[in-house]
C-alpha positions as CSV (number, residue, x, y, z in Angstrom):
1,X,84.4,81.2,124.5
2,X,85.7,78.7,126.8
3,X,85.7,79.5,130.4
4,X,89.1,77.8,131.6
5,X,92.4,79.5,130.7
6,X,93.2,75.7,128.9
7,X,90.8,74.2,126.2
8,X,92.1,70.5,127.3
9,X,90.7,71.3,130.7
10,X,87.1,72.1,129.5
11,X,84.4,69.8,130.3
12,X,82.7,71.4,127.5
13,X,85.1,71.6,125.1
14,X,85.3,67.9,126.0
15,X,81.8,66.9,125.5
16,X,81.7,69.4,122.2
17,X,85.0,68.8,120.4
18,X,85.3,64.9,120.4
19,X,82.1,65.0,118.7
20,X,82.8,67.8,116.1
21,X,85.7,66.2,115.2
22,X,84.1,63.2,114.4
23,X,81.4,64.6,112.3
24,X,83.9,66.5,110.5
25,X,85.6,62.9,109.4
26,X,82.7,61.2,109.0
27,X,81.5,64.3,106.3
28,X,85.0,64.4,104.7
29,X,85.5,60.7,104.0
30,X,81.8,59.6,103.0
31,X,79.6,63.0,102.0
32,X,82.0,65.1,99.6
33,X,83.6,67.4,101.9
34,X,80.5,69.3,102.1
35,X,79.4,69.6,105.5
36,X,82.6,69.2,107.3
37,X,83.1,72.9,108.1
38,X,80.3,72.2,110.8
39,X,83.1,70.8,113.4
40,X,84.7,74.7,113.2
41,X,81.9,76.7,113.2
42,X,80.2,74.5,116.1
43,X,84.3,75.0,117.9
44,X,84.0,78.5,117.4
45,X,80.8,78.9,119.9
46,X,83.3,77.9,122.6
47,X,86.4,78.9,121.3
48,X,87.6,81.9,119.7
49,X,87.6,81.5,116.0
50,X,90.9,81.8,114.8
51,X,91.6,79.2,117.4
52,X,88.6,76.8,116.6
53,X,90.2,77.3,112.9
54,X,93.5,76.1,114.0
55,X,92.3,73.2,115.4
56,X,90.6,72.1,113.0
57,X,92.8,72.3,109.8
58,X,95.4,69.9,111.2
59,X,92.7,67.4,111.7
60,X,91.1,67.6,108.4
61,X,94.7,67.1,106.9
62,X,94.6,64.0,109.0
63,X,91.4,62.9,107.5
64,X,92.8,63.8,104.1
65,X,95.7,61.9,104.0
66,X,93.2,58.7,105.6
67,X,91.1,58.9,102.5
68,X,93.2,59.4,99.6
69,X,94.1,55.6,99.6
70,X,90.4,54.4,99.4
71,X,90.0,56.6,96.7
72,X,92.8,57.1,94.4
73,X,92.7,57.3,90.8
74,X,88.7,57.4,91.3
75,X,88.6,61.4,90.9
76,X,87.9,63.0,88.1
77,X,91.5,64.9,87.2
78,X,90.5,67.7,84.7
79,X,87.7,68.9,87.0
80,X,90.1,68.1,90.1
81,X,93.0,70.2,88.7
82,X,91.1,73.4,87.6
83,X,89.4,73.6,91.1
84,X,92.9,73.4,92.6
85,X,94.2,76.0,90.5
86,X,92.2,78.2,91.3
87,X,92.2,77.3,94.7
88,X,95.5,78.9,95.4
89,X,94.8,82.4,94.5
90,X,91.6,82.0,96.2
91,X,93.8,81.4,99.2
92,X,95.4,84.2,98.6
93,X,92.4,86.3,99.1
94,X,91.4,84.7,102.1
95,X,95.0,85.6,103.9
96,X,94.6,89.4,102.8
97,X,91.2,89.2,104.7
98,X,92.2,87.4,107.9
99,X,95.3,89.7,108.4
100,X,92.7,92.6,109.4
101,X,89.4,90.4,110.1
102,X,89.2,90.6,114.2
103,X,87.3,87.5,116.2
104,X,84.0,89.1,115.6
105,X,84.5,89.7,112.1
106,X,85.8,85.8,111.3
107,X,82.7,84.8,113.4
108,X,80.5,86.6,111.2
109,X,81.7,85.1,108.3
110,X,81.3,81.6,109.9
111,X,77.9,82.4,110.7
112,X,76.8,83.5,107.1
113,X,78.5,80.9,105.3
114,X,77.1,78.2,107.5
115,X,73.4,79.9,106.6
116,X,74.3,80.4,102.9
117,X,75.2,76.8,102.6
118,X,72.1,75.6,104.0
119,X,70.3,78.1,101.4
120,X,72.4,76.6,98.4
121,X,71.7,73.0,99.5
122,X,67.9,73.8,99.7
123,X,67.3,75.8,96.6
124,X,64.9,74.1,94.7
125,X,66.2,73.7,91.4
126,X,63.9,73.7,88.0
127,X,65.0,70.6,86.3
128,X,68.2,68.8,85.3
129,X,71.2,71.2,85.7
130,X,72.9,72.5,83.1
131,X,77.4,71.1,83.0
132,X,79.2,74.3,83.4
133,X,82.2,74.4,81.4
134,X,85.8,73.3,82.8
135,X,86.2,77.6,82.9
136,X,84.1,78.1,85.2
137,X,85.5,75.7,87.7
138,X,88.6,78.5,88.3
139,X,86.2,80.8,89.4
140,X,84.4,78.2,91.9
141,X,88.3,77.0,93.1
142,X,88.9,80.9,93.8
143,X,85.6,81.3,95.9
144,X,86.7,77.3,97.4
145,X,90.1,78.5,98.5
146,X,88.8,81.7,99.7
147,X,85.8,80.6,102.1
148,X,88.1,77.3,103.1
149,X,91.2,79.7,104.2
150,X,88.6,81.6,106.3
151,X,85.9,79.2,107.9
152,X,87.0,75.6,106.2
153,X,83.9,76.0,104.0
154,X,85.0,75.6,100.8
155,X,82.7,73.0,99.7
156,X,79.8,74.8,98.4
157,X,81.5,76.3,95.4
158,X,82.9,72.9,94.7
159,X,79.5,71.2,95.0
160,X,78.0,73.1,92.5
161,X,80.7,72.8,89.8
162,X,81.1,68.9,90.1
163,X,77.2,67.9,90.8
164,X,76.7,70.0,87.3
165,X,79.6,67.7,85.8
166,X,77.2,64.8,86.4
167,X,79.8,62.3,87.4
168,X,78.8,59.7,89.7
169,X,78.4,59.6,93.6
170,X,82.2,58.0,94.1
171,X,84.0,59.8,91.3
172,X,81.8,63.0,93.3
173,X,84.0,62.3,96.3
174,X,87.2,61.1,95.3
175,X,87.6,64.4,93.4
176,X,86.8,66.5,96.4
177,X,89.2,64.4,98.5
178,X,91.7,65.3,96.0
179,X,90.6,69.2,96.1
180,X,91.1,69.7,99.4
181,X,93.5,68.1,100.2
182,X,95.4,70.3,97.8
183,X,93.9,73.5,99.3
184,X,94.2,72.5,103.0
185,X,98.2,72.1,102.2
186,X,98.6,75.2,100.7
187,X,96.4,76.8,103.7
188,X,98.8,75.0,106.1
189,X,101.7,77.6,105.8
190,X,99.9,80.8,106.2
191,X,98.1,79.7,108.6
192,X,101.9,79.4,110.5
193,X,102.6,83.0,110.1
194,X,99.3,84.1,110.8
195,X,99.6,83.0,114.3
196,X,96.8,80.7,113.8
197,X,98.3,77.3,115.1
198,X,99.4,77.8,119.1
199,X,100.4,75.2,121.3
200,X,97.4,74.8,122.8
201,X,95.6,73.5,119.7
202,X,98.2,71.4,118.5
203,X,97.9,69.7,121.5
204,X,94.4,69.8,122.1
205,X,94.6,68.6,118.3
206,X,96.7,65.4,119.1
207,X,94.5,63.9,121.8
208,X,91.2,64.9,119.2
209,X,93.4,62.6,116.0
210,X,91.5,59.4,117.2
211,X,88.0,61.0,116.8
212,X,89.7,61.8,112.9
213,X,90.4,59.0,112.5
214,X,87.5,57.2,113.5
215,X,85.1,59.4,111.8
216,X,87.3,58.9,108.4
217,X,86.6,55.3,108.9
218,X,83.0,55.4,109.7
219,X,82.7,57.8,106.8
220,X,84.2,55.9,104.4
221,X,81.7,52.7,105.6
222,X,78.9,54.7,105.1
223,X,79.4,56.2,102.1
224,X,77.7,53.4,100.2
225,X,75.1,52.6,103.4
226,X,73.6,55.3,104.9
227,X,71.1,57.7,102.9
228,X,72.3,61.5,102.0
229,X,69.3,62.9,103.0
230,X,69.4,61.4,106.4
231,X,72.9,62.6,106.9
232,X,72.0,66.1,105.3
233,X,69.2,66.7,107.0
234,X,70.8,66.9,110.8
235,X,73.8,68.8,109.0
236,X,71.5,71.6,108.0
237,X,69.9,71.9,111.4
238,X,73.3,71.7,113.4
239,X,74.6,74.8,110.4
240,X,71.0,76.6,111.0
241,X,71.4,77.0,114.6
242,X,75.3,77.7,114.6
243,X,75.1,79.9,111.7
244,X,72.3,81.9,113.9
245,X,74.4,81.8,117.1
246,X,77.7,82.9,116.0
247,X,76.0,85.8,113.7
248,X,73.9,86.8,117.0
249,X,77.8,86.9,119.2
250,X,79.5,88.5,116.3
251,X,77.0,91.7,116.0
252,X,75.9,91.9,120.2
């Protein structure tokens, strides 16, 4: 947790944050959403969760409503719309949870889902994967709203419903812009009367915008440029160590 009594005095919320955030963007707008939830879990090593979480969802509403434009009408609609409808109830779940979840609890659930994303991403697979039917994306929007609402890690559960769709890398992204942008508006007004927004982040969140911003547009130039694996490869390292960390402060 941060040592001063004001996040926007911190040195090293300073040299952490600016860099999150931009990860975050650059994630969102060019790699599927996927890895974006990094910028809150690496927040919530200095911050406490639920304010590391209000931060952040602000900002990747920002980033949202940057990369619709670029990619509308690219999305895939019936695969977008199940995954939003089940979405919402997922939500649902997630708000039942936080209203008795303490710090420690929310940072153990960080932790594991940063180290169970990792798993999923490196599970070898045995040949092609099989398209799940349009059904089972419900039940991957429910477990999408449910682990977005409570760590902005939703995109797991949405990776492996579309990749088994086998729609192409753009179409890929455009529909999980579309997702969650959907899911991160109807997180916005629970997260209100949870207590989850303060002043504090909303202005911390103001002066971190440009670092959005920025990382929307670099994300949206790389997403044709720079290699997956490359980009992957650092996420899963930065999720391994976080994931370990915040698991290690939750239970000592």
């Amino acid at each position: 947790m941060c040592a001063c009594d004001s996040m926007t005095d911190s040195l090293i919320f300073w040299g952490l944050a600016p860099v999150a955030v931009l990860f975050a963007g650059v994630s969102k707008a060019g790699f599927g959403s996927g890895a974006a939830f990094a910028g809150a879990a690496v927040l919530a090593l200095i911050l406490p969760p639920t304010q590391a979480l209000g931060l952040m969802l602000p900002l990747l509403m920002l980033v949202d409503l940057a990369t619709l434009r670029p990619y509308w009408r690219k999305w895939h609609w019936p695969e977008a719309r199940v995954l939003i409808f089940g979405g919402i109830p997922g939500v649902a779940v997630g708000v039942m949870l936080f209203r008795v979840a303490d710090d420690n609890m929310i940072r153990l659930l960080i932790g594991v889902v940063s180290l169970a994303f990792v798993g999923f991403q490196l599970w070898p697979t045995r040949g092609a994967r099989k398209p799940l039917p349009v059904g089972a994306g419900m039940l991957a929007g429910v477990a999408a709203g449910f682990t977005s609402f409570v760590s902005h890690a939703g995109g797991p559960p949405v990776a492996v419903f579309l990749l088994s769709r086998g729609m192409g890398k753009t179409a890929y992204q455009a529909t999980t812009v579309l997702v969650f942008w959907a899911i991160n508006i109807a997180k916005f007004v629970p997260y209100v009367f949870l207590g989850v927004f303060t002043a504090e982040t909303l202005r911390a969140g103001v002066l971190l915008a440009p670092f959005a911003l920025v990382g929307a547009w670099v994300g949206l130039r790389l997403h044709h440029a720079v290699s997956e694996r490359v980009f992957f490869t650092f996420t899963y390292l930065l999720l391994t160590l976080t994931g370990v960390k915040l698991i290690f402060d939750a239970l000592v």
